[in-house]
PyMOL Python script that loads the backbone (N, CA, C, O; Angstrom):
from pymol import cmd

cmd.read_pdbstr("""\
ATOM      1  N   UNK A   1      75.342  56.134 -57.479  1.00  0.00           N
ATOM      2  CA  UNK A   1      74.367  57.149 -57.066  1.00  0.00           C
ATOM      3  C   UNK A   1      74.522  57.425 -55.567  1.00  0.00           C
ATOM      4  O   UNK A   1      74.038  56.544 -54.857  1.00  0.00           O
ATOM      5  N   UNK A   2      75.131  58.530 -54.887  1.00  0.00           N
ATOM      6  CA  UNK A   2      75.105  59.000 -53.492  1.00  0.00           C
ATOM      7  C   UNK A   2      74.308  59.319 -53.754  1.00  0.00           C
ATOM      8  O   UNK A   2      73.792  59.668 -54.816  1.00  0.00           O
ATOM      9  N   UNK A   3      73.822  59.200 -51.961  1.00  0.00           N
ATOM     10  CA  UNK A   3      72.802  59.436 -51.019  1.00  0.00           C
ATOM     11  C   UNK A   3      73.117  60.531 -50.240  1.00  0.00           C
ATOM     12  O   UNK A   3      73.874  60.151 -49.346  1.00  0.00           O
ATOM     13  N   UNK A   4      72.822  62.068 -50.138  1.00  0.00           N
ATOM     14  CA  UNK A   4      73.400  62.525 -48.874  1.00  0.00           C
ATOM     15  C   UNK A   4      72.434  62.769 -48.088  1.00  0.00           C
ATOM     16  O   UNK A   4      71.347  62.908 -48.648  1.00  0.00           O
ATOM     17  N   UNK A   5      72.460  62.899 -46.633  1.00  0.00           N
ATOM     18  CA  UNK A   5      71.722  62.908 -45.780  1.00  0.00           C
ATOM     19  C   UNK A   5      72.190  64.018 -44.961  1.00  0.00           C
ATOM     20  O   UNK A   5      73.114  63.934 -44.152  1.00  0.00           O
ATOM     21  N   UNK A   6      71.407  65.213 -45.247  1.00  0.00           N
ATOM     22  CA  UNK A   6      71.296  66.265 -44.455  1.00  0.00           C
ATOM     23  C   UNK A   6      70.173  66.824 -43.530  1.00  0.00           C
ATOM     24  O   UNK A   6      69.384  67.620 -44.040  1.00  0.00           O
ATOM     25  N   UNK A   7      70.031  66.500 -42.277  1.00  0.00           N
ATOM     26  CA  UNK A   7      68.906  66.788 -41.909  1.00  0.00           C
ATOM     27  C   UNK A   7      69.236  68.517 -41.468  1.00  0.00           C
ATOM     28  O   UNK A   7      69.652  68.346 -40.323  1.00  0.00           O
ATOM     29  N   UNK A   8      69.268  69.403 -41.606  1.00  0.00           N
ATOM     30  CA  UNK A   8      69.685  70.369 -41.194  1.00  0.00           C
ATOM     31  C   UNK A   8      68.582  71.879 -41.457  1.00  0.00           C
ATOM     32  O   UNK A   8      68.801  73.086 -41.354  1.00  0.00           O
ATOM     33  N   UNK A   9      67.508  71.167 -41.785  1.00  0.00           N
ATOM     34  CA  UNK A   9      66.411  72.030 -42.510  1.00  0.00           C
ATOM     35  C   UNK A   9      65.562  72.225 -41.347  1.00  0.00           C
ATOM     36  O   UNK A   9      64.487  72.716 -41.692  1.00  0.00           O
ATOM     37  N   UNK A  10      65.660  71.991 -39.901  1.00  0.00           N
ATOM     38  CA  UNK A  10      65.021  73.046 -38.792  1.00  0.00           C
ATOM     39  C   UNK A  10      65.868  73.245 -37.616  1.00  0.00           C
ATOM     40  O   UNK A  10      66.601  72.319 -37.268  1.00  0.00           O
ATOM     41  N   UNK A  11      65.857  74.125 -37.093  1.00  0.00           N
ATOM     42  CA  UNK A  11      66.885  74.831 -36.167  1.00  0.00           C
ATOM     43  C   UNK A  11      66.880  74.325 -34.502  1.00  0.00           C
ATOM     44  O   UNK A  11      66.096  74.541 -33.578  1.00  0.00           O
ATOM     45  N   UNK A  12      67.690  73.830 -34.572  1.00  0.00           N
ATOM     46  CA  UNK A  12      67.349  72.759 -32.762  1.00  0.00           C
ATOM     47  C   UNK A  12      66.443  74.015 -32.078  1.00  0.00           C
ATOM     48  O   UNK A  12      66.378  75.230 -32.265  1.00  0.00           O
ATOM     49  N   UNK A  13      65.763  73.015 -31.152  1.00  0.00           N
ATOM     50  CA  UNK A  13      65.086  74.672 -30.281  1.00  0.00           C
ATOM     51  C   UNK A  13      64.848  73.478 -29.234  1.00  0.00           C
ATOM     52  O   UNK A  13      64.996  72.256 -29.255  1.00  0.00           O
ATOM     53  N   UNK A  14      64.368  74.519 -28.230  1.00  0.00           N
ATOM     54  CA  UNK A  14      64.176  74.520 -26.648  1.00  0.00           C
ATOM     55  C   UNK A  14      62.448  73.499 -26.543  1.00  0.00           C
ATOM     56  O   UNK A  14      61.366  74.054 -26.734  1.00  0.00           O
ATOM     57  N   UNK A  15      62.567  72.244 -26.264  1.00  0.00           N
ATOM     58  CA  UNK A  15      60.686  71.548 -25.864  1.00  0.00           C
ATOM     59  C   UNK A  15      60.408  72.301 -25.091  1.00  0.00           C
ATOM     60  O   UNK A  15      59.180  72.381 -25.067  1.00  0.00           O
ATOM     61  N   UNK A  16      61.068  73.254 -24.062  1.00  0.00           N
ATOM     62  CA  UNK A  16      59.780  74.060 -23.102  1.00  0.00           C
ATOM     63  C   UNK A  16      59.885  75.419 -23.946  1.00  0.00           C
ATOM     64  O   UNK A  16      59.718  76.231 -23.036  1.00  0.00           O
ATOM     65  N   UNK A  17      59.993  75.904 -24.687  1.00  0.00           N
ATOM     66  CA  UNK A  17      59.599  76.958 -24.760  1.00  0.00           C
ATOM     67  C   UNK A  17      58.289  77.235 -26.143  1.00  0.00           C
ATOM     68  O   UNK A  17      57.766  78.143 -26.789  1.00  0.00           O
ATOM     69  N   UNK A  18      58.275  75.892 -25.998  1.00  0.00           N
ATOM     70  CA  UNK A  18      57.190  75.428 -26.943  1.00  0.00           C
ATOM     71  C   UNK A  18      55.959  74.080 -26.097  1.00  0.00           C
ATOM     72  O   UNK A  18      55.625  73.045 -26.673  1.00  0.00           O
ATOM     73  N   UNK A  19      55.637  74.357 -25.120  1.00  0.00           N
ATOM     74  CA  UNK A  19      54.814  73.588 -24.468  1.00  0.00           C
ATOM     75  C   UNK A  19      53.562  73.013 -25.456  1.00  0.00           C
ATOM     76  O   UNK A  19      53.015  73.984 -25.979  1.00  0.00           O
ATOM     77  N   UNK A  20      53.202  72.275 -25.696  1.00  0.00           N
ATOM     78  CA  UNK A  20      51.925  71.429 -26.413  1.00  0.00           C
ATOM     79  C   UNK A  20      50.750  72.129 -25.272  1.00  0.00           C
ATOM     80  O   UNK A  20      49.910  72.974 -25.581  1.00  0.00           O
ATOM     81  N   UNK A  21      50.965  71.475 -23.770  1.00  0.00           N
ATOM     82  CA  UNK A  21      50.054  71.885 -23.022  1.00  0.00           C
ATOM     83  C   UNK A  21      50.589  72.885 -22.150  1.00  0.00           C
ATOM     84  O   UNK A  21      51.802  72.903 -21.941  1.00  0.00           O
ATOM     85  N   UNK A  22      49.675  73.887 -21.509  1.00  0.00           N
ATOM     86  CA  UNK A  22      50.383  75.489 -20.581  1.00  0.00           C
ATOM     87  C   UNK A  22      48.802  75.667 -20.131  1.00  0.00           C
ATOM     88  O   UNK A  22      47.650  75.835 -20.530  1.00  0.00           O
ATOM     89  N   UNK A  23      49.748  75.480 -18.866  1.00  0.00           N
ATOM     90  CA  UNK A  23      48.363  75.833 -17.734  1.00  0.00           C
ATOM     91  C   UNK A  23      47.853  77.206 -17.753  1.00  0.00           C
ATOM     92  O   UNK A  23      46.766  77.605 -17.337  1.00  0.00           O
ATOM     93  N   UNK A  24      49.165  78.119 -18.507  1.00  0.00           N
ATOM     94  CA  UNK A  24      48.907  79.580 -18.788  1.00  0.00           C
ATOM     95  C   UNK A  24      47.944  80.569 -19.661  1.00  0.00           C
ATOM     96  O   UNK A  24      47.488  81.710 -19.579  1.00  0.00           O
ATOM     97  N   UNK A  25      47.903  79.323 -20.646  1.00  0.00           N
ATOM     98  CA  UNK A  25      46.991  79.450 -21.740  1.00  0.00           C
ATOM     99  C   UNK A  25      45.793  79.227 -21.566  1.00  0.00           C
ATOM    100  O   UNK A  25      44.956  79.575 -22.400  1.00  0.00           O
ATOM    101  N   UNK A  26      45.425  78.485 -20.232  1.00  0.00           N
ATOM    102  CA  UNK A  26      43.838  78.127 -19.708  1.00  0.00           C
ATOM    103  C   UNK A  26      43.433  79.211 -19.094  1.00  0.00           C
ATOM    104  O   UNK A  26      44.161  79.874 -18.355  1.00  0.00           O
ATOM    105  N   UNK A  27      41.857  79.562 -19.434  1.00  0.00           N
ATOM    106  CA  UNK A  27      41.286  81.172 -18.414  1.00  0.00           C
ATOM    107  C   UNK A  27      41.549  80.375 -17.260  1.00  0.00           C
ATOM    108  O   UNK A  27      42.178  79.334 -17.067  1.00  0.00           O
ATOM    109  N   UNK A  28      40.795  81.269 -16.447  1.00  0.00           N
ATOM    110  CA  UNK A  28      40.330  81.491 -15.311  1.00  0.00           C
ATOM    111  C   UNK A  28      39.627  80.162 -14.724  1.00  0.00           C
ATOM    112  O   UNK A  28      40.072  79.414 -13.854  1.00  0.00           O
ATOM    113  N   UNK A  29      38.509  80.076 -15.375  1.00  0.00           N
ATOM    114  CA  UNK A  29      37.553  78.924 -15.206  1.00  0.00           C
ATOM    115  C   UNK A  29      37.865  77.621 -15.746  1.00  0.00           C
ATOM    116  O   UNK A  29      37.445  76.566 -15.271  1.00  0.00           O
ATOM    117  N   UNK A  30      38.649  77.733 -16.798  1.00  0.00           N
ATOM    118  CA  UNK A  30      38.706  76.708 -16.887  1.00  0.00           C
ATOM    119  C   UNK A  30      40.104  75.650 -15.978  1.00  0.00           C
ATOM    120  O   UNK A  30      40.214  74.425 -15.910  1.00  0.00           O
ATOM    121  N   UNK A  31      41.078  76.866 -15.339  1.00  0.00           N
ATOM    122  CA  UNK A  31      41.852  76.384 -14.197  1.00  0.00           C
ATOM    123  C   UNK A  31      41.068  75.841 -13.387  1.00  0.00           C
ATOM    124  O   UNK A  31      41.435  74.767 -12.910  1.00  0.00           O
ATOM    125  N   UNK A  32      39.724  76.416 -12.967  1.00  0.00           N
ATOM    126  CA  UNK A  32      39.142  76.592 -11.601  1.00  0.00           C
ATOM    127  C   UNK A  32      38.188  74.959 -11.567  1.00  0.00           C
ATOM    128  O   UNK A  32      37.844  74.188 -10.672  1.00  0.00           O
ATOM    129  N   UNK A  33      38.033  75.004 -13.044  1.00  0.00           N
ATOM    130  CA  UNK A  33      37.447  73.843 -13.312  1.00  0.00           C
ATOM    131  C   UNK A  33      38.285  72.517 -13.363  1.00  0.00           C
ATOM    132  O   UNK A  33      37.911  71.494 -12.789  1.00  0.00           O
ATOM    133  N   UNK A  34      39.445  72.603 -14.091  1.00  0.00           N
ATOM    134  CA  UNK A  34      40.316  71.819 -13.536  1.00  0.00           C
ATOM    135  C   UNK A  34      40.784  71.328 -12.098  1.00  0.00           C
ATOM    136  O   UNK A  34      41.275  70.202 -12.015  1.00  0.00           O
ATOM    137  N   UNK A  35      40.668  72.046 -11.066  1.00  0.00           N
ATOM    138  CA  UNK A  35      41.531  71.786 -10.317  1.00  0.00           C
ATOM    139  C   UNK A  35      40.211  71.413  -9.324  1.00  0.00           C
ATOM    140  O   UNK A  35      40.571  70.837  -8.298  1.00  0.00           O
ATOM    141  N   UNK A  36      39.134  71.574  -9.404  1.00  0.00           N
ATOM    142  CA  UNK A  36      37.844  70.851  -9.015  1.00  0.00           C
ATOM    143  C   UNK A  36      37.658  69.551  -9.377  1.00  0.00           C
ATOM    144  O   UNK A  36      37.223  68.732  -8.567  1.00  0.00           O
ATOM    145  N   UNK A  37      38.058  69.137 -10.997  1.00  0.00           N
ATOM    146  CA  UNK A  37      38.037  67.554 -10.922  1.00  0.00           C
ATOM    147  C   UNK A  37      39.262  67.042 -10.163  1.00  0.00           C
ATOM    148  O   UNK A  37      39.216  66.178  -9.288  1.00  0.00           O
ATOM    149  N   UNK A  38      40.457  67.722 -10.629  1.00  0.00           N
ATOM    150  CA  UNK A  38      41.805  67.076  -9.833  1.00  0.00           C
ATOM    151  C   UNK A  38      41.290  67.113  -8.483  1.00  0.00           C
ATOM    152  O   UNK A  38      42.057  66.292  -7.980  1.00  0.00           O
ATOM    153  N   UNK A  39      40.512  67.492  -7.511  1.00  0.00           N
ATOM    154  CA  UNK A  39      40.297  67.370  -6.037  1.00  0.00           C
ATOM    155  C   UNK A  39      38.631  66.144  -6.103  1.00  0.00           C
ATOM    156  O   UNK A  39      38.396  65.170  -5.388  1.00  0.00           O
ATOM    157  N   UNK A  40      38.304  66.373  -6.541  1.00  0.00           N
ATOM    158  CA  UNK A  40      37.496  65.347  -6.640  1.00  0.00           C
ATOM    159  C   UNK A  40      37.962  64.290  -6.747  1.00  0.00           C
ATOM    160  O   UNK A  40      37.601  63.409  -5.967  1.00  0.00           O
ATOM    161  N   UNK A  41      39.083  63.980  -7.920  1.00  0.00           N
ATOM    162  CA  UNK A  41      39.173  63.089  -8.012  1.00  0.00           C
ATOM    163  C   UNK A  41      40.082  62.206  -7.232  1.00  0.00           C
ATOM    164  O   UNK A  41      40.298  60.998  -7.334  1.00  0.00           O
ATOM    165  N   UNK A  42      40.728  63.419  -6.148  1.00  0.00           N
ATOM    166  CA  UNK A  42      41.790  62.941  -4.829  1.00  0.00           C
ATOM    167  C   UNK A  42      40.771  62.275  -3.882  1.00  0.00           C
ATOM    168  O   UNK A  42      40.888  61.179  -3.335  1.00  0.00           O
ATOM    169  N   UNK A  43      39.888  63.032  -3.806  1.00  0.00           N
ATOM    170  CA  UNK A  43      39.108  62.747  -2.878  1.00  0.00           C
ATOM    171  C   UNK A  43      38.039  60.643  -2.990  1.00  0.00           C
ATOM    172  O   UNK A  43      37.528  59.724  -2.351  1.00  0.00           O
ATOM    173  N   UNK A  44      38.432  61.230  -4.457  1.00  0.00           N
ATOM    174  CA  UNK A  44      37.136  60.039  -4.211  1.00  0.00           C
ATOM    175  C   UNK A  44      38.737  59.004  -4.484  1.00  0.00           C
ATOM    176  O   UNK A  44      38.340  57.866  -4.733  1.00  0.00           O
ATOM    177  N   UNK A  45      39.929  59.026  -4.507  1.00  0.00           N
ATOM    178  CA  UNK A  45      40.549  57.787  -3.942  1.00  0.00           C
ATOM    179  C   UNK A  45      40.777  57.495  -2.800  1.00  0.00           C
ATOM    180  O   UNK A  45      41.117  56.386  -2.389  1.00  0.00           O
ATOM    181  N   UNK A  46      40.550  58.810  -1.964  1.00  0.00           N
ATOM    182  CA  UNK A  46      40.704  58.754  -0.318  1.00  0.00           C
ATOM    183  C   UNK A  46      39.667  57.830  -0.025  1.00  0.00           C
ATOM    184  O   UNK A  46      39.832  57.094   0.948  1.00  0.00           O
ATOM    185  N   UNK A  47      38.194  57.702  -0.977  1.00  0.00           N
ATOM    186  CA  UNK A  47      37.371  57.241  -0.227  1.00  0.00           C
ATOM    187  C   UNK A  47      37.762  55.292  -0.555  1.00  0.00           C
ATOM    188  O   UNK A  47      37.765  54.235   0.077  1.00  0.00           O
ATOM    189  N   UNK A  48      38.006  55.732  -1.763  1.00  0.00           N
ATOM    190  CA  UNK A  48      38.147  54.251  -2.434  1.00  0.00           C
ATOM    191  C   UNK A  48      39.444  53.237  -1.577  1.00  0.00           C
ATOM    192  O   UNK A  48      39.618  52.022  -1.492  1.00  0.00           O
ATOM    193  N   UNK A  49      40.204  54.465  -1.025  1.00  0.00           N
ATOM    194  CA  UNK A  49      41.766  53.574  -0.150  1.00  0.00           C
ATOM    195  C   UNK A  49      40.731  53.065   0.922  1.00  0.00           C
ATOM    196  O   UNK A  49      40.570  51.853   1.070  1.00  0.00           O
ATOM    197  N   UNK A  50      39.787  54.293   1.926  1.00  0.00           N
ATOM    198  CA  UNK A  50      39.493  53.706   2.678  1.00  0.00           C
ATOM    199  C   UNK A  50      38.142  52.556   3.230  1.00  0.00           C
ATOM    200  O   UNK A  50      37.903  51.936   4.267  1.00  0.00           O
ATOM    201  N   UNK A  51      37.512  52.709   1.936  1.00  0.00           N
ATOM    202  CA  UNK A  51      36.586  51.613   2.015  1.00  0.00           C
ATOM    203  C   UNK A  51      37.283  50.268   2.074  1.00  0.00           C
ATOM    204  O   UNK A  51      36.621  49.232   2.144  1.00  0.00           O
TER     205      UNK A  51
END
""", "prot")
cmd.dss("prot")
cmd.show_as("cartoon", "prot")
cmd.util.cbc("prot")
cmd.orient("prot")
């Protein structure tokens, strides 16, 4: 009894042109909201290095 092993049933493609996550796909606000915790959250290690 052969076995054949063809994986050939999806077509190689490109990981970026298929992003999971895209900053592009986020509105407005919710960039704006993002990038408010990302600074917050710089900030509060600035505080945490310098305590």
């Amino acid at each position: 009894m052969a076995h054949h092993h063809h994986h050939h049933h999806h077509a190689p493609r490109a990981l970026a042109a298929a992003p999971t996550f895209s900053l592009l796909r986020l509105s407005a606000w919710e960039r704006l909201a993002g990038a408010g915790v990302l600074l917050g959250a710089l900030w509060l290690l600035v505080f945490l290095v310098m305590a």
